[in-house]
N, C-alpha and C positions, 0 to 999 in steps of 0.2 A: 504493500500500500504506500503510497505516493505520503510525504512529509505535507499534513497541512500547512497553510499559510494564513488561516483565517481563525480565531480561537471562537467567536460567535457569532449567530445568523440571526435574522428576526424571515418569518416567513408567513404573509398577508395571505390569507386563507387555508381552510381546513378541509377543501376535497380531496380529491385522491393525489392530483400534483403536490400539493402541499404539505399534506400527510406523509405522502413518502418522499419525500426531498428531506423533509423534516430529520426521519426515522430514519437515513441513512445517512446523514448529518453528524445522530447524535449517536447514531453507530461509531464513527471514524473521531469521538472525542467533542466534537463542536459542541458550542453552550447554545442551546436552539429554541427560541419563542414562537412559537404559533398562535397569531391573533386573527379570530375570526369576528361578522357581527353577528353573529348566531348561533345555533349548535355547530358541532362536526354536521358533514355531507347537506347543511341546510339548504346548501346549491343546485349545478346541475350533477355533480354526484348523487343526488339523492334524488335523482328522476331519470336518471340511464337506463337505456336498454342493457346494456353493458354484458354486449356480445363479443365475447374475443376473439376476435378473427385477424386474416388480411384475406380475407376473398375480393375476390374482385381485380379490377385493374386499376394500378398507381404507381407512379416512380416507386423503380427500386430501394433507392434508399428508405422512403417510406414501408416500401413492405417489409425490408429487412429490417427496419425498426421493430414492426409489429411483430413480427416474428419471433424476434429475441427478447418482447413484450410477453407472447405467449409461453417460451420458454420459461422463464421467471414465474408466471405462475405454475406451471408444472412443480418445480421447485419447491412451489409454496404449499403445492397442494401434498408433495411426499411427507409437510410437516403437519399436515390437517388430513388426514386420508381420510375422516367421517366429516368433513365439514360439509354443511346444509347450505351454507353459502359460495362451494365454487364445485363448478362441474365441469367434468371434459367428456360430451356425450354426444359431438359434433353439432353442425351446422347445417339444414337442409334450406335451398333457395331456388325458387323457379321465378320465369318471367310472364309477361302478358301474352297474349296470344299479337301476331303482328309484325309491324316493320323493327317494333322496338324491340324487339326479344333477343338476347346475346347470349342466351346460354349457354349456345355451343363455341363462339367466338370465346364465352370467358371458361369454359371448362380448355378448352385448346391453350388459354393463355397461364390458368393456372396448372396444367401437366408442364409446360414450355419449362417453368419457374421452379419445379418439382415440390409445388405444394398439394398436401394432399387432397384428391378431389376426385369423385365417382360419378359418370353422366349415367343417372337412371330413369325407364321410363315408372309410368306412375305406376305400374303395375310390381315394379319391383321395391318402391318404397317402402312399403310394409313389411317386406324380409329383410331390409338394412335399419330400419330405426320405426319409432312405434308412435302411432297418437294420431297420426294424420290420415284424413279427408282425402282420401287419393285421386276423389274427382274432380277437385280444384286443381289438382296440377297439369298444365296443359301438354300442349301436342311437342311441343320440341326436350319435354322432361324435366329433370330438377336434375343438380347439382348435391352432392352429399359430400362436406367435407368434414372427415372424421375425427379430426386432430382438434376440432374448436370447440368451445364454451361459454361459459359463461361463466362473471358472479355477481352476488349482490354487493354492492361497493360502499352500502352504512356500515352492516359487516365487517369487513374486510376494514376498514376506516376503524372504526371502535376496537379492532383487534389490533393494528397496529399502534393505536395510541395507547395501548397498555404498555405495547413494549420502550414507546417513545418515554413515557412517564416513569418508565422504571428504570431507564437510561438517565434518567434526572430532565429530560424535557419538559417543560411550562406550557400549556392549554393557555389562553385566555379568551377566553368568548364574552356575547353580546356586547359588544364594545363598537356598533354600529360604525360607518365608515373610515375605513384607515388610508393613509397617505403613506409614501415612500418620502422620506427626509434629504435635502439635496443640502448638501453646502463644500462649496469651493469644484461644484463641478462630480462631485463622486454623493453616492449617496452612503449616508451614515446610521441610519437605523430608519424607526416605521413611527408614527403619529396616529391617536385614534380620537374619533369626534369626544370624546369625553374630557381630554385633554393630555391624557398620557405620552409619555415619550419614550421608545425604547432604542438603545443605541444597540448598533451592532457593525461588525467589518462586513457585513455582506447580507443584502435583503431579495428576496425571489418574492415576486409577484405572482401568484397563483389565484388569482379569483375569478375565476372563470368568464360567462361572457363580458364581465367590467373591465379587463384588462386593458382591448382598444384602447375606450375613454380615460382610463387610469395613468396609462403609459403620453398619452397623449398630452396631461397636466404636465409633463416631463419635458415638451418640446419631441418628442420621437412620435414613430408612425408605424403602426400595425392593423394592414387592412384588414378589417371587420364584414365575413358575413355571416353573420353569427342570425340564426332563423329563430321563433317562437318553437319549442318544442311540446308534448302532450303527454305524457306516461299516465298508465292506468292500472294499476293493481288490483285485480279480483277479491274476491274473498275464497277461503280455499272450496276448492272439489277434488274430488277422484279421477285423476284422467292420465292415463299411460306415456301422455308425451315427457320426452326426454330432449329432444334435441333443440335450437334455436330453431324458429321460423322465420324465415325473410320470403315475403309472398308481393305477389304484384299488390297488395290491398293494404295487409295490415306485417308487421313482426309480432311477434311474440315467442317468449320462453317461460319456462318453467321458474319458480321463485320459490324461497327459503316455505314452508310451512301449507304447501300446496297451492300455494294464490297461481298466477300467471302475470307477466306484466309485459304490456301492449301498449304497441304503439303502431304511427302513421304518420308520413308527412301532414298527405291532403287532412286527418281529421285537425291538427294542428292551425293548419292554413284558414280551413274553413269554421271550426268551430272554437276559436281562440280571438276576441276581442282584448285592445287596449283602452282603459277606460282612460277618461280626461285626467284623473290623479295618477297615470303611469299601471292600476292595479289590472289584474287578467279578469275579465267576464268569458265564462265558457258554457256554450252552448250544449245542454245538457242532450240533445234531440242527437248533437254529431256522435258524441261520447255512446251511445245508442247504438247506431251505425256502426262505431267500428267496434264494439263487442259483438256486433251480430257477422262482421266480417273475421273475425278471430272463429267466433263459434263454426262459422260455413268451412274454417279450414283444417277443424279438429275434429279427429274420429268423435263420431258419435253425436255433433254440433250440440254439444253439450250448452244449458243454461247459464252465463256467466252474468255476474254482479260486481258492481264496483264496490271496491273499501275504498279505494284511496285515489286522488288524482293530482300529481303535479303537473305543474308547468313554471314555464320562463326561458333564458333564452338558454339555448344551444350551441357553443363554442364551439367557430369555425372560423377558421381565416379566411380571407377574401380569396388567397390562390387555394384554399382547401389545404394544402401542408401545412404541420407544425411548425409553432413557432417556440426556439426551445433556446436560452443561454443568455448571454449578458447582453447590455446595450453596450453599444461598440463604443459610445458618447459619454456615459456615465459608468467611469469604475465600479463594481459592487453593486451594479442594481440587474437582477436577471429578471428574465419572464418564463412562465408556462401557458403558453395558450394552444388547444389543439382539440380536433375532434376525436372522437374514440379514446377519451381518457379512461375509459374503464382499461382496455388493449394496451395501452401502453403507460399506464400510472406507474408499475413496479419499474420498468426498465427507466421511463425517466427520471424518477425521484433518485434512481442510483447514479445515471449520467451528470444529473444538475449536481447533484451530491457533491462527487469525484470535480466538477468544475467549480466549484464554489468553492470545494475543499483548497484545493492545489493551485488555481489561478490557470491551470492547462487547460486546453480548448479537447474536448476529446470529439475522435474525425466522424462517430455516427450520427453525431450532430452538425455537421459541418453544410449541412446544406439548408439545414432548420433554421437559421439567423436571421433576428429582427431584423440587422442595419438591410436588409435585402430588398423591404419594402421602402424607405430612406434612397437608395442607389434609384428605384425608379422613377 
């Protein structure tokens, strides 16, 4: 392990980036503050689908990130072998019927990459993984890739901050909105609305979609297309699925205590108002809709019911890649902003770690860099 250079951090949010940057931090010795205005995962941690995957097509570097995101929970999972909150019981995905359909394009592209991936028609679904509606799945088949999962990431968050706290890490929450502290050019610790001030040699911005707006009080620029998201938790039922869903309509997976939790772009789009004070009004009639589109894809179109419904925004860059590591402009101030933080929280919080720790640029990051938005 690489000689620190930094003896303490302060780090502005309690999602999964945060948490694990934190706890890997105070793994390698560092004296580490986590101030949230909330509980832990009050963000969009705590409304993920939080499917671990790299299916699909995306620069390499990104997929090889997710990858070795993926790995990391394997890892974690040899240390939790009954844990209710992280599965590896793969991925199943089909398309629409039509011009848009790429299945076979992305099953070609995921063999090409040598990621695990199975082109089957619907007929064979039911002898490779359990729970599904095989007549929702169209004419060019689904995609089964074996190797992905999922977890619940409050979970996983609550479990790692035990460890963080017993490493002598500090929690401080509801301390509503915090600032990054700049003087002479570099930033020096974090500031919270109450009036607090916490010094540190090194601060990581992790608060999901506020980042943009955040980093932007800085003078720096991180394009933002961060969407309205919709997560839905059922109440629990009996029902055989095992694998992730990604369907032309709706996703959904299996959750800790039998619930399910679904989601959708279009119910998002369609049934998520912003009222005049900034707050979500949602359309209880869409929420509707897409538990009956959930139900039409699961064996047996079983009766679903909400428990529980977040929303707010979903962190995403404007190019879609991560944005991962220091401002080029200000010494000591980093960022995490990225979609699929469920996939890649474990491997980043060790990468930011290890740069935060050392002052070293490590090269998996090397194409994630703020100043990239700044250059155009």
């Amino acid at each position: 392990m690489r000689k620190n250079i930094i003896n303490s951090a302060v780090i502005i949010g309690a999602g999964i980036f945060g948490v694990s940057t934190g706890l890997h931090l105070a793994r390698r010795g560092v004296n580490v503050t986590i101030i949230n205005d909330g509980p832990p995962a009050n963000g969009a941690s705590g409304r993920s689908l939080s499917w671990l995957n790299s299916a699909r097509m995306r620069s390499l570097p990104y997929h090889l990130l997710r990858v070795a995101g993926i790995d990391r929970y394997r890892t974690l999972a040899t240390r939790y072998p009954d844990a209710h909150w992280l599965r590896f019981d793969g991925g199943l995905t089909w398309d629409a019927e039509g011009e848009g359909n790429e299945i076979e394009q992305a099953f070609d592209y995921e063999t090409s990459i040598g990621y695990d991936a199975h082109h089957l028609t619907a007929g064979e679904v039911q002898n490779v993984t359990p729970g599904v509606d095989a007549r929702t799945i169209t004419s060019s088949g689904a995609i089964f890739n074996g190797g992905e999962g999922w977890v619940d990431l409050p979970h996983l968050i609550n479990q790692m901050l035990s460890e963080f706290s017993a490493l002598g890490g500090t929690l401080v929450t509801d301390q509503g909105k915090a600032r990054i502290l700049i003087e002479k050019g570099r930033a020096i610790g974090a500031g919270t609305a109450s009036g607090a001030r916490m010094a540190a040699d090194a601060v990581l911005l992790a608060t999901g979609p506020d980042v943009p707006k955040m980093v932007a009080e800085s003078g720096a620029t991180i394009s933002d297309g961060t969407p309205v998201a919709l997560l839905v938790q059922t109440k629990p039922l009996t029902h055989p699925l095992r694998a992730v869903l990604n369907t032309p309509r709706v996703a959904v997976r299996p959750a800790p205590g039998g619930a399910l939790s679904i989601d959708a772009d279009w119910a998002a789009d369609e049934g998520v108002k912003i009222g005049p004070d900034g707050s979500y009004v949602i359309d209880n009639s869409v929420v509707r809709s897409l538990l009956e589109e959930a139900s039409r894809v699961l064996e047996g179109n079983p009766e679903l019911e909400v428990a529980s419904i977040g929303v707010g925004g979903k962190p995403i860059p404007g190019d879609g890649e991560p944005v991962l590591g220091g401002l080029r402009d200000i010494p000591g101030y980093y960022v995490a902003f990225s979609h699929s933080g469920a996939t890649l929280g474990l491997i980043v919080g060790e990468l930011l770690a290890f740069e935060m720790a050392t002052g070293a640029d490590h090269p998996m990051l090397s194409t994630f860099r703020p100043e990239r938005f700044s250059a155009q």
